[in-house]
N, CA, C and O atoms as a printed pandas DataFrame, in Angstrom:
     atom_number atom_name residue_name chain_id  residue_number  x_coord  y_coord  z_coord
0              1         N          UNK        A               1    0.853   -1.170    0.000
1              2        CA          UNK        A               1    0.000    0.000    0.000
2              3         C          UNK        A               1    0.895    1.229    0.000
3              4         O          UNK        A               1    1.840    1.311    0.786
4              5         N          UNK        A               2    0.649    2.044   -0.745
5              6        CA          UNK        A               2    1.737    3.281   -0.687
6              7         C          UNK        A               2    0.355    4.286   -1.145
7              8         O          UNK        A               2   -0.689    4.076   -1.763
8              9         N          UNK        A               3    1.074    5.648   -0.375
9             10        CA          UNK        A               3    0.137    6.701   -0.540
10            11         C          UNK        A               3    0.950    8.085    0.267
11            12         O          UNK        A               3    1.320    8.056    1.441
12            13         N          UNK        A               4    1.074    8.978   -0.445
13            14        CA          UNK        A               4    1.900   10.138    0.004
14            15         C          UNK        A               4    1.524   11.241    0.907
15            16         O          UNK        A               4    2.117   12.280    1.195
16            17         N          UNK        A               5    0.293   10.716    1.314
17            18        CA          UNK        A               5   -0.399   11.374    2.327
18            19         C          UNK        A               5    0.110   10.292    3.871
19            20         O          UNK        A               5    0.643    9.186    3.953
20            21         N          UNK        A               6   -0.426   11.385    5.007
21            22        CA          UNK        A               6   -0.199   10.821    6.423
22            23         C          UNK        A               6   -1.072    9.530    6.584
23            24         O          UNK        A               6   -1.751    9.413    5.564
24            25         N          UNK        A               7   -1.324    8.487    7.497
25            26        CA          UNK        A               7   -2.234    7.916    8.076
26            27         C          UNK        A               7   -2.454    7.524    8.907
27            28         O          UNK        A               7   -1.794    6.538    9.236
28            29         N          UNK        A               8   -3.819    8.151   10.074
29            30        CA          UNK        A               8   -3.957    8.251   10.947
30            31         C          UNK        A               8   -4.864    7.099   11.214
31            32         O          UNK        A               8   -5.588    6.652   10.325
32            33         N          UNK        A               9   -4.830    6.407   12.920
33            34        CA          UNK        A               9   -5.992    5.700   12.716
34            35         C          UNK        A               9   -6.303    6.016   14.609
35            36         O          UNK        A               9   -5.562    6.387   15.519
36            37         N          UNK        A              10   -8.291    5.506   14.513
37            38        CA          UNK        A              10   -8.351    6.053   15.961
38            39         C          UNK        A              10   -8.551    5.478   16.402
39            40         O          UNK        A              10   -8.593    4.513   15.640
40            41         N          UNK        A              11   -8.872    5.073   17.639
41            42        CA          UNK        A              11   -8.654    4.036   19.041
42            43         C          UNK        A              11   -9.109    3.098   18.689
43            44         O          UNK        A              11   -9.987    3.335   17.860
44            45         N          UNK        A              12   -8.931    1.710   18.957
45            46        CA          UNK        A              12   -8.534    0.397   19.241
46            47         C          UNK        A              12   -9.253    0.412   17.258
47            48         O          UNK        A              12  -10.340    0.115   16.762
48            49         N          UNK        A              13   -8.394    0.744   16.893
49            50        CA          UNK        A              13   -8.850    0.090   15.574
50            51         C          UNK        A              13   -7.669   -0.554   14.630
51            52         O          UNK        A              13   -6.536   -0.132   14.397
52            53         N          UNK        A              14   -8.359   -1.741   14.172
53            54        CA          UNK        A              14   -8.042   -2.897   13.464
54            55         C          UNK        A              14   -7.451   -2.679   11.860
55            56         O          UNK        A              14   -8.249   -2.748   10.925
56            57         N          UNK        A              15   -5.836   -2.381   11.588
57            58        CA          UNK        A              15   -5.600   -2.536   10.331
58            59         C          UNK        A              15   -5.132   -3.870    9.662
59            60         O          UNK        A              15   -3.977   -4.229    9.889
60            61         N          UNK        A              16   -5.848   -4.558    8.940
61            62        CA          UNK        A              16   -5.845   -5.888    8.245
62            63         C          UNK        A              16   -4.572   -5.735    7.520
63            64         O          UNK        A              16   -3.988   -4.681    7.268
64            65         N          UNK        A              17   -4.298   -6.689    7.283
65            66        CA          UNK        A              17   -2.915   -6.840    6.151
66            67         C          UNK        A              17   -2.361   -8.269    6.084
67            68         O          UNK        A              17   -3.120   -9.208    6.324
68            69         N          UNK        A              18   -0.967   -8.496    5.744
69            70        CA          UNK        A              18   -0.568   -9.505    6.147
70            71         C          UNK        A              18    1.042   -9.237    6.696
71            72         O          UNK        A              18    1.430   -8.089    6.480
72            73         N          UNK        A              19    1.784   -9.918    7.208
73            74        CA          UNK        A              19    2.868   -9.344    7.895
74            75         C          UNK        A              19    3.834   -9.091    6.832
75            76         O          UNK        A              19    4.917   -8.607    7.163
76            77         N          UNK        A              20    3.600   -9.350    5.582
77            78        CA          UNK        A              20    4.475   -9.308    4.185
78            79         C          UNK        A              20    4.139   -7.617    3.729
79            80         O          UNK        A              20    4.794   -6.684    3.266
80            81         N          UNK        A              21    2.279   -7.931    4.297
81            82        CA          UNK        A              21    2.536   -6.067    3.388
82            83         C          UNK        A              21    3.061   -5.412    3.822
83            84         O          UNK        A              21    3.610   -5.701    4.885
84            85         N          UNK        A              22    3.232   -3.866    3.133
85            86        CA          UNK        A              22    4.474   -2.845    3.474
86            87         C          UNK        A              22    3.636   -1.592    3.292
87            88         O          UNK        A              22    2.882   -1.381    2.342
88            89         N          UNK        A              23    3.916   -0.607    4.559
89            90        CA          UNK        A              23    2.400    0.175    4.310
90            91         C          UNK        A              23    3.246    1.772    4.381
91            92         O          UNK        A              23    3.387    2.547    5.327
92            93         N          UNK        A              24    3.758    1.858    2.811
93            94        CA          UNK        A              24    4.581    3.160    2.350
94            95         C          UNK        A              24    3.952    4.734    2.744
95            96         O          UNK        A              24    3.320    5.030    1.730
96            97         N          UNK        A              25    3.853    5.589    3.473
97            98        CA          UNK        A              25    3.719    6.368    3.969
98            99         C          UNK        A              25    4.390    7.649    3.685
99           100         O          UNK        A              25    5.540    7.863    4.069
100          101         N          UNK        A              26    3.886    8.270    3.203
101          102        CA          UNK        A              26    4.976    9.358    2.628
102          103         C          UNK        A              26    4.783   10.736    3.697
103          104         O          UNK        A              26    5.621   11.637    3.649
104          105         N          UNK        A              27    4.001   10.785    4.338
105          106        CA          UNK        A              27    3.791   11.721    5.555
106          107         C          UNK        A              27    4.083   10.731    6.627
107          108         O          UNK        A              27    4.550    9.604    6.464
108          109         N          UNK        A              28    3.634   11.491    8.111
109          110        CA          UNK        A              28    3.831   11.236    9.533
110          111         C          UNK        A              28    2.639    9.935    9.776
111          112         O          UNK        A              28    1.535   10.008    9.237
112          113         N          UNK        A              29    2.912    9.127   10.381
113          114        CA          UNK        A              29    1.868    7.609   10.948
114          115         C          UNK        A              29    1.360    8.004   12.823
115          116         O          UNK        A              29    1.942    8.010   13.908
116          117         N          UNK        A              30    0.153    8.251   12.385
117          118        CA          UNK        A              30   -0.295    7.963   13.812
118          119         C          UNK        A              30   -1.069    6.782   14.129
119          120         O          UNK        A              30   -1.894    6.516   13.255
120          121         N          UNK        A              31   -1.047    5.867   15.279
121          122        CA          UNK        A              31   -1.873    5.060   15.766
122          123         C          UNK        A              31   -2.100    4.941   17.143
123          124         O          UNK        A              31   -1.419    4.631   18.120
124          125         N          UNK        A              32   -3.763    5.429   16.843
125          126        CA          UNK        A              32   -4.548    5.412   18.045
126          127         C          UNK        A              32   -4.541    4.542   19.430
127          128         O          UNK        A              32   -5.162    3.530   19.101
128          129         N          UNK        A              33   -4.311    4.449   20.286
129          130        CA          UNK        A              33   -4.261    3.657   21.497
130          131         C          UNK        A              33   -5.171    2.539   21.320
131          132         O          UNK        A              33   -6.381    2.544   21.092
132          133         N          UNK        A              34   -4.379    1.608   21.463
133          134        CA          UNK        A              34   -5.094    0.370   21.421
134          135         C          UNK        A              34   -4.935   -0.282   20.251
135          136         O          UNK        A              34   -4.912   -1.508   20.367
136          137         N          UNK        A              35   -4.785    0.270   18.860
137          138        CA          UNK        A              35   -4.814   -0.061   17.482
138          139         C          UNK        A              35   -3.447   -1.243   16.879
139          140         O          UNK        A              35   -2.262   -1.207   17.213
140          141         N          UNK        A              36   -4.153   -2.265   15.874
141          142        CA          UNK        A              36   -3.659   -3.247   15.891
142          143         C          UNK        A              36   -3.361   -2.833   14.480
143          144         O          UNK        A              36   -4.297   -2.331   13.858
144          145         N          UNK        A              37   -1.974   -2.993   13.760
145          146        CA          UNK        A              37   -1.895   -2.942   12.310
146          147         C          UNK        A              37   -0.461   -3.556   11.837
147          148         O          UNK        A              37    0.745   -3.323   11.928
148          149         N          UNK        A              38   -1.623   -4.743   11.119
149          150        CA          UNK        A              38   -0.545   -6.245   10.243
150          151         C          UNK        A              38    0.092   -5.649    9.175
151          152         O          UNK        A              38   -0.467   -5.142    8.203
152          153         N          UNK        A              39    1.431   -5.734    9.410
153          154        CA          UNK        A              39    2.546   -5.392    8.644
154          155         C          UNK        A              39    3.770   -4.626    8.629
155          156         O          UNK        A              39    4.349   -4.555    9.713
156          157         N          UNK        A              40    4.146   -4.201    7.920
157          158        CA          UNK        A              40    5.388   -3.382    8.152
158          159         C          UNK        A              40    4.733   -1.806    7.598
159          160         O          UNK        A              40    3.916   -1.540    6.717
160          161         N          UNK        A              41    5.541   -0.908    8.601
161          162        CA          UNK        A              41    5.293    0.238    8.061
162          163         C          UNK        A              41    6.695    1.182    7.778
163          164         O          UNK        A              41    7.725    1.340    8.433
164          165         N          UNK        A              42    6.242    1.693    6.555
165          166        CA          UNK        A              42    7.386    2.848    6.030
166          167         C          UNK        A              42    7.315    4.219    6.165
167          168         O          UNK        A              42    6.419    4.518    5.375
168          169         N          UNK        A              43    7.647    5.079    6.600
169          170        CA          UNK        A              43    7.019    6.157    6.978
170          171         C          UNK        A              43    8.280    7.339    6.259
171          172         O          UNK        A              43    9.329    6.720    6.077
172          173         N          UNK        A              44    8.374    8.530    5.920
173          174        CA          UNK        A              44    8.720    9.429    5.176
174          175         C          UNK        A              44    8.820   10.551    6.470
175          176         O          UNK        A              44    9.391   11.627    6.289
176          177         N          UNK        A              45    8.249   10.218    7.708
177          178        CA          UNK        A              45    7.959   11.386    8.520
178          179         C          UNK        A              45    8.144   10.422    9.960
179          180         O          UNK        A              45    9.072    9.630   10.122
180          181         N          UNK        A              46    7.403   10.597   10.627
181          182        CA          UNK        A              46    8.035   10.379   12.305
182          183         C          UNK        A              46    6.736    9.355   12.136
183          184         O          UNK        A              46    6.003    9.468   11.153
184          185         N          UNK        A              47    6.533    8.498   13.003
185          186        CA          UNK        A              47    5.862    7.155   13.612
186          187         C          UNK        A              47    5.533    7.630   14.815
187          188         O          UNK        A              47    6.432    7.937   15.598
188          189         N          UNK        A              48    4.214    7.766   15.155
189          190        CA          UNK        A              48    3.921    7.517   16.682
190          191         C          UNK        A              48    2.692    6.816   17.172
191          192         O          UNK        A              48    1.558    7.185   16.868
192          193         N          UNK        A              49    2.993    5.645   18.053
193          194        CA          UNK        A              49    2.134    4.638   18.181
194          195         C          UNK        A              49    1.159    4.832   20.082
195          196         O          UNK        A              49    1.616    4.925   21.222
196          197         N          UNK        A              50    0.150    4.819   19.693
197          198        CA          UNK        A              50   -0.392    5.024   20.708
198          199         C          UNK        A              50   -0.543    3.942   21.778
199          200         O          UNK        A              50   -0.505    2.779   21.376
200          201         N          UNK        A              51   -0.767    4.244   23.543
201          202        CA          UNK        A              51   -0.619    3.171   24.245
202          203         C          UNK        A              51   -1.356    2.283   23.998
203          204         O          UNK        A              51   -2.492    2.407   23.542
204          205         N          UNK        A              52   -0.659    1.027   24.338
205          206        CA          UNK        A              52   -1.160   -0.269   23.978
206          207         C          UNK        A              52   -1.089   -0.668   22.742
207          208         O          UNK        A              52   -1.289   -1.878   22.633
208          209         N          UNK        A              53   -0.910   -0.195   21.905
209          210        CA          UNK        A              53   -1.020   -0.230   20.274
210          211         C          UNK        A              53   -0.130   -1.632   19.626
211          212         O          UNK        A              53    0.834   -2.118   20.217
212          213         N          UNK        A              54   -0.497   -1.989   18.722
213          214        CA          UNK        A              54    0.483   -3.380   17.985
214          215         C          UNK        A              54    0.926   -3.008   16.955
215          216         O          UNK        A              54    0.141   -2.555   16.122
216          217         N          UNK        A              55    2.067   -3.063   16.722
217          218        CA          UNK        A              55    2.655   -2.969   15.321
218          219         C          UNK        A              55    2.973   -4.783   14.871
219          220         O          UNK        A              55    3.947   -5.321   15.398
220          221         N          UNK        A              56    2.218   -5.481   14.040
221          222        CA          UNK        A              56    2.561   -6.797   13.750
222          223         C          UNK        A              56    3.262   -6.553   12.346
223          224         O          UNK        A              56    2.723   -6.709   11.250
224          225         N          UNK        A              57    4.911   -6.033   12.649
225          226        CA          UNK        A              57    5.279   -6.171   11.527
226          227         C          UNK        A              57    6.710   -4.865   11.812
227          228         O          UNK        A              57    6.472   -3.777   12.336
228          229         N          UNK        A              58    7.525   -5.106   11.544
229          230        CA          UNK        A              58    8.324   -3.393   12.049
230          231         C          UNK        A              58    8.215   -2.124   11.088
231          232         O          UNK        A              58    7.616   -2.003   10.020
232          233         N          UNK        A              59    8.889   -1.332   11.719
233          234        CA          UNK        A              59    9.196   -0.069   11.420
234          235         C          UNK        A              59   10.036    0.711   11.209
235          236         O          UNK        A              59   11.100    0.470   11.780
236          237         N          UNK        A              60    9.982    1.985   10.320
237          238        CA          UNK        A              60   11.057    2.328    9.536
238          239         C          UNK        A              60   10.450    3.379    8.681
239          240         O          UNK        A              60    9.761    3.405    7.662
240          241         N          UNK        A              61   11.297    4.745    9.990
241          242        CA          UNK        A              61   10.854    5.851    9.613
242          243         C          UNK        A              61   12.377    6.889    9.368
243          244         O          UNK        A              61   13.491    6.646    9.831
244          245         N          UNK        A              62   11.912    8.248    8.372
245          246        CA          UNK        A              62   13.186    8.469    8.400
246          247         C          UNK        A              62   13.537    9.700    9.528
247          248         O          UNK        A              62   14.595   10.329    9.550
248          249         N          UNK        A              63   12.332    9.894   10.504
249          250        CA          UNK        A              63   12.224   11.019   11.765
250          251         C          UNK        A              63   12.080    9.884   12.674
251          252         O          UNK        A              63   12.512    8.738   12.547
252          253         N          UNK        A              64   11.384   10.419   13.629
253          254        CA          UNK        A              64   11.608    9.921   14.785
254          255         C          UNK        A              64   10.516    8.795   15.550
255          256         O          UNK        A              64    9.323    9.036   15.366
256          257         N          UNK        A              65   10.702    8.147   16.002
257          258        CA          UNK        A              65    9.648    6.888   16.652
258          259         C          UNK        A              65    9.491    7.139   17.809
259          260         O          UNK        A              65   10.294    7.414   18.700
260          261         N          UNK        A              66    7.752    6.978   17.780
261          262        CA          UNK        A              66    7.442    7.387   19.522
262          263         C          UNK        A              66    6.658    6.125   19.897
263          264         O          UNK        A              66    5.781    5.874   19.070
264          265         N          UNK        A              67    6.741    5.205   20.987
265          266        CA          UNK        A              67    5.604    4.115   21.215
266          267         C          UNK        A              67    5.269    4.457   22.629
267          268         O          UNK        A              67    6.123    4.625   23.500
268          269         N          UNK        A              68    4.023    4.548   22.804
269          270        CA          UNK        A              68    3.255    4.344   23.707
270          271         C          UNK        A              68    3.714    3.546   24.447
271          272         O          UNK        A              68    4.649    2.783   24.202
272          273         N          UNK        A              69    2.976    3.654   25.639
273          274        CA          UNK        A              69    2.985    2.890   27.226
274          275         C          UNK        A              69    2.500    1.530   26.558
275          276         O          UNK        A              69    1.459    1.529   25.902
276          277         N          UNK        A              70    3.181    0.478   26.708
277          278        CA          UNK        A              70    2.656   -0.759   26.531
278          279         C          UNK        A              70    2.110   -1.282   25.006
279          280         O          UNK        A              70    1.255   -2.056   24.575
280          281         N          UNK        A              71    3.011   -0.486   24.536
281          282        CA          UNK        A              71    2.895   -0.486   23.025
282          283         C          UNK        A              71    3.999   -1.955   22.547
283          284         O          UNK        A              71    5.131   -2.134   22.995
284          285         N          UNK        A              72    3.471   -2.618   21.809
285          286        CA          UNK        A              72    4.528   -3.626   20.909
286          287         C          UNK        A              72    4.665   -3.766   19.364
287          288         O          UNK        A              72    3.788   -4.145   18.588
288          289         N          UNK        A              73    5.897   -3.397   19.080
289          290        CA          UNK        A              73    6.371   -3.862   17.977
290          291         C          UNK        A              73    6.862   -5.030   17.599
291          292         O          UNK        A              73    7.900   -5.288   18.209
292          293         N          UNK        A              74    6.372   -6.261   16.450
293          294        CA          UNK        A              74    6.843   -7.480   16.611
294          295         C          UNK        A              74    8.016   -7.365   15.264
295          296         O          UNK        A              74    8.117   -8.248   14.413
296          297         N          UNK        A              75    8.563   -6.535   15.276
297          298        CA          UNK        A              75    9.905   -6.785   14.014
298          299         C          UNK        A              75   10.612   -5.300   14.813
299          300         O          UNK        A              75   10.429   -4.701   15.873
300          301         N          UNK        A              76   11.420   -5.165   13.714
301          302        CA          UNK        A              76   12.717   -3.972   13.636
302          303         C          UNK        A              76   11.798   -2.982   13.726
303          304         O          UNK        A              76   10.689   -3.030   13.194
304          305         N          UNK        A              77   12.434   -1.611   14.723
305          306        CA          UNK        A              77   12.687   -0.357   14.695
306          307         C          UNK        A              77   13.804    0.478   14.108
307          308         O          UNK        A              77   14.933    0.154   14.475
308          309         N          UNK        A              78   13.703    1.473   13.281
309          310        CA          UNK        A              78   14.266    1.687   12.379
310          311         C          UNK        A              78   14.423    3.315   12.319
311          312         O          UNK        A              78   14.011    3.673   11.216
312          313         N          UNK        A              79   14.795    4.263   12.970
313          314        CA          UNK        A              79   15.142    5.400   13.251
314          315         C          UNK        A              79   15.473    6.705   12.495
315          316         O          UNK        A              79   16.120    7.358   13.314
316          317         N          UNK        A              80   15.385    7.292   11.568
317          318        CA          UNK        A              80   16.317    8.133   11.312
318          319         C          UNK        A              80   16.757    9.044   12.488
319          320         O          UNK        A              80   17.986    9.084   12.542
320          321         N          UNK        A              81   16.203    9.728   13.368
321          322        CA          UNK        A              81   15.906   10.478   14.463
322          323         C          UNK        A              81   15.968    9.849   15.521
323          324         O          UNK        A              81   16.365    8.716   15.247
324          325         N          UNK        A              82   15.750    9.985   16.856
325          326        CA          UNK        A              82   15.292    9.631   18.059
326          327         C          UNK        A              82   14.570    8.602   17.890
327          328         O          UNK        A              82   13.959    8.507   16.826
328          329         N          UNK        A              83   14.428    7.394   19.053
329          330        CA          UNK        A              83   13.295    6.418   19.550
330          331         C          UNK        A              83   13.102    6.887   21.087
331          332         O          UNK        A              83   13.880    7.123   22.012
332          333         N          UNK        A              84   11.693    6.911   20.924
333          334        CA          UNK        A              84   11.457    7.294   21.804
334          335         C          UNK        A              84   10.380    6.133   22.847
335          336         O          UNK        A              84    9.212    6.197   22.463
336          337         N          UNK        A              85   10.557    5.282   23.868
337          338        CA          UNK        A              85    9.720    3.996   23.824
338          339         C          UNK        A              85    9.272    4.654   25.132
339          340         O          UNK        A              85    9.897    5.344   25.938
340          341         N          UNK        A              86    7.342    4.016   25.086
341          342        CA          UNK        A              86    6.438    4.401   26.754
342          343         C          UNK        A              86    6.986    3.508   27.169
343          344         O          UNK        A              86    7.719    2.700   26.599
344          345         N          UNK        A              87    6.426    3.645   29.003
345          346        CA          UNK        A              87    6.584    2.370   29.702
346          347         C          UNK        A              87    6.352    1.619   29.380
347          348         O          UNK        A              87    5.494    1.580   28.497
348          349         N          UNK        A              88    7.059    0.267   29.952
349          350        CA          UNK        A              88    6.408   -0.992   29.148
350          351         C          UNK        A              88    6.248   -1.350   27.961
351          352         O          UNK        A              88    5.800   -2.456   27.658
352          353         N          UNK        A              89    6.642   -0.336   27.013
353          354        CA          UNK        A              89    6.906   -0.914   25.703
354          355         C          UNK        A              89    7.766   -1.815   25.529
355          356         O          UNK        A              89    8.636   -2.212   26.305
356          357         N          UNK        A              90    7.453   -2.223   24.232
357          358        CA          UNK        A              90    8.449   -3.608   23.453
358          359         C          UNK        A              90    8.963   -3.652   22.367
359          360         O          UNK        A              90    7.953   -3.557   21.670
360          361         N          UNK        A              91    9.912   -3.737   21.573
361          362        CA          UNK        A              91   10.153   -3.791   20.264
362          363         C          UNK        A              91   11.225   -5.253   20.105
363          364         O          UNK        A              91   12.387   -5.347   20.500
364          365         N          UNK        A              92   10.621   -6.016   19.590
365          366        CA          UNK        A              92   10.737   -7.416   19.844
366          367         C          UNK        A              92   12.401   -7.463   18.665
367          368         O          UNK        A              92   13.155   -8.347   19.069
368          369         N          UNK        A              93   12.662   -7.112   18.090
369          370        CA          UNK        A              93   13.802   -7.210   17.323
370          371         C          UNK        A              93   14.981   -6.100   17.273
371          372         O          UNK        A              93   15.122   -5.277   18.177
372          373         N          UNK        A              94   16.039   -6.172   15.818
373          374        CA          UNK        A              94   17.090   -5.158   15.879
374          375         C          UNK        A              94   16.279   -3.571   15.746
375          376         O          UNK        A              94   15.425   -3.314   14.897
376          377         N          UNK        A              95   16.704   -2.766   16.635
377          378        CA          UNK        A              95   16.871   -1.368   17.012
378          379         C          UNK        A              95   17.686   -0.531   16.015
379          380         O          UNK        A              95   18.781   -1.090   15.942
380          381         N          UNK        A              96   17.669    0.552   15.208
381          382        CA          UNK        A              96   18.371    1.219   14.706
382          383         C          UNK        A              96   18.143    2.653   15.203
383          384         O          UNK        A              96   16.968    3.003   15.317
384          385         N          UNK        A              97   18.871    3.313   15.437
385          386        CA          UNK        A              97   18.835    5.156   16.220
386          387         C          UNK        A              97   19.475    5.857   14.981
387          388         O          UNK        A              97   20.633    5.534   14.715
388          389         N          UNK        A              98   18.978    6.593   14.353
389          390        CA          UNK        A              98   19.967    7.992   13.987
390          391         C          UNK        A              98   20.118    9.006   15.239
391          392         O          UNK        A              98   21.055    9.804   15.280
392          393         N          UNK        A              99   19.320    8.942   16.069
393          394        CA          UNK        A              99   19.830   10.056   16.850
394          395         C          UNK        A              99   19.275    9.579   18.646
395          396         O          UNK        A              99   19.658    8.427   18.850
396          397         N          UNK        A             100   18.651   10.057   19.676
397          398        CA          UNK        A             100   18.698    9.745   21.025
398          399         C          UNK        A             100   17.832    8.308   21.166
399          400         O          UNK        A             100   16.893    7.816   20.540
400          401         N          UNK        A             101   18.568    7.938   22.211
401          402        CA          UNK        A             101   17.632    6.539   22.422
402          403         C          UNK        A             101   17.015    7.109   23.920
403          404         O          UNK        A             101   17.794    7.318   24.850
404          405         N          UNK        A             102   15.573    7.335   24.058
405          406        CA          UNK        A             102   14.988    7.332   25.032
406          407         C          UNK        A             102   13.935    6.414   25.786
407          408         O          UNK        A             102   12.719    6.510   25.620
408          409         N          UNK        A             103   14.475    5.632   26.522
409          410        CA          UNK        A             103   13.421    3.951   27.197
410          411         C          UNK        A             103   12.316    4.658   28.325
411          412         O          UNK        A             103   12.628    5.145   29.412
412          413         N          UNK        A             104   11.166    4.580   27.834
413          414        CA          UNK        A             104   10.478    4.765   29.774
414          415         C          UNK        A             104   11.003    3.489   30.470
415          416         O          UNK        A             104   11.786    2.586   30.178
416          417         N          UNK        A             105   10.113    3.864   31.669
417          418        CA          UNK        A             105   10.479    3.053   33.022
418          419         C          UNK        A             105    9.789    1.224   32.621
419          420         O          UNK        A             105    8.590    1.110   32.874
420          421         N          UNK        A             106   10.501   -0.085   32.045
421          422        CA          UNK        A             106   10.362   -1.539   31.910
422          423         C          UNK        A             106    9.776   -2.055   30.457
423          424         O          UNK        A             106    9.169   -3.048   30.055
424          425         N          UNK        A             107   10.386   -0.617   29.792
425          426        CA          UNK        A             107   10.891   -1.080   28.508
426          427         C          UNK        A             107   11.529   -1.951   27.868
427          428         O          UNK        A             107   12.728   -2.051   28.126
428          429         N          UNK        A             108   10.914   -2.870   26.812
429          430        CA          UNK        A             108   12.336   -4.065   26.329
430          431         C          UNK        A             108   12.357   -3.868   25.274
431          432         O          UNK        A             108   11.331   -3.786   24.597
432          433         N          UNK        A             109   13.793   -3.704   24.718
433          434        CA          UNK        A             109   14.175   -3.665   23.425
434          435         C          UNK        A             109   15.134   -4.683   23.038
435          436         O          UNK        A             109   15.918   -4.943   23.951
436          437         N          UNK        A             110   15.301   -5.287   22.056
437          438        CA          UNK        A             110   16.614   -6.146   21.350
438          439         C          UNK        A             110   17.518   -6.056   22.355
439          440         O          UNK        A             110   17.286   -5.201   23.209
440          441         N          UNK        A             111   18.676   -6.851   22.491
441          442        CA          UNK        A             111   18.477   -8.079   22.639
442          443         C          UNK        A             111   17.598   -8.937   23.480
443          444         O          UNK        A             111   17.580  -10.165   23.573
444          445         N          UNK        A             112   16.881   -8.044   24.066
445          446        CA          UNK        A             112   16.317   -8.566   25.940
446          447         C          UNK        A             112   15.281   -9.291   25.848
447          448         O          UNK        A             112   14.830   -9.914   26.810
448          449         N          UNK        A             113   14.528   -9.311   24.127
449          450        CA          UNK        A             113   13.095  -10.146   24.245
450          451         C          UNK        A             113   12.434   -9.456   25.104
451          452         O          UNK        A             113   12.707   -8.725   26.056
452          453         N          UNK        A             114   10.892  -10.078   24.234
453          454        CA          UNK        A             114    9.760   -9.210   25.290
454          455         C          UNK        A             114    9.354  -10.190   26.192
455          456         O          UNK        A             114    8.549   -9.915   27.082
């Protein structure tokens, strides 16, 4: 799916896919707290995932990554900018930073498994 606009989605809502698709983003990605979305995302602008939120698939933006409190990513984080992870977040694979790595308080990132 590619589209050069942003895409936003709002609370606990369900994006279908499969963990193969690749969801090209040419603006900024928001997802609503709670929101579940199968696949990988590409983003052109900054990523920010709301608490609780699922990413089934990683990420790979060329600004900055923000995840929510209890947010999980099940592949790669991918940085140009800052990561920025809530409490209790997860990002189940390799980590890439262009710029600050910031963990809240029982955060797990690579290598540590969630």
């Amino acid at each position: 799916f590619v589209t050069p606009a942003a895409l936003t989605t709002a609370a606990d809502s369900v994006v279908d896919g499969a963990k193969s698709v690749k969801w090209c983003i040419g603006a900024a990605v928001v997802l609503g707290a709670g929101s579940i979305i199968q696949g990988s995302i590409e983003s052109g602008a900054a990523v920010n995932t709301g608490a609780s939120s699922q990413v089934l698939g990683s990420i790979y933006a060329t600004a900055a990554i923000n995840t929510g409190a209890t947010s999980t990513v099940h592949g790669d984080i991918s940085a140009g900018a800052a990561i920025n992870t809530g409490a209790g977040a997860c990002a189940e694979s390799n980590n890439h930073v262009g710029g600050a790595l910031t963990r809240g308080a029982g955060s797990v990132l690579f290598p540590e498994g969630c």
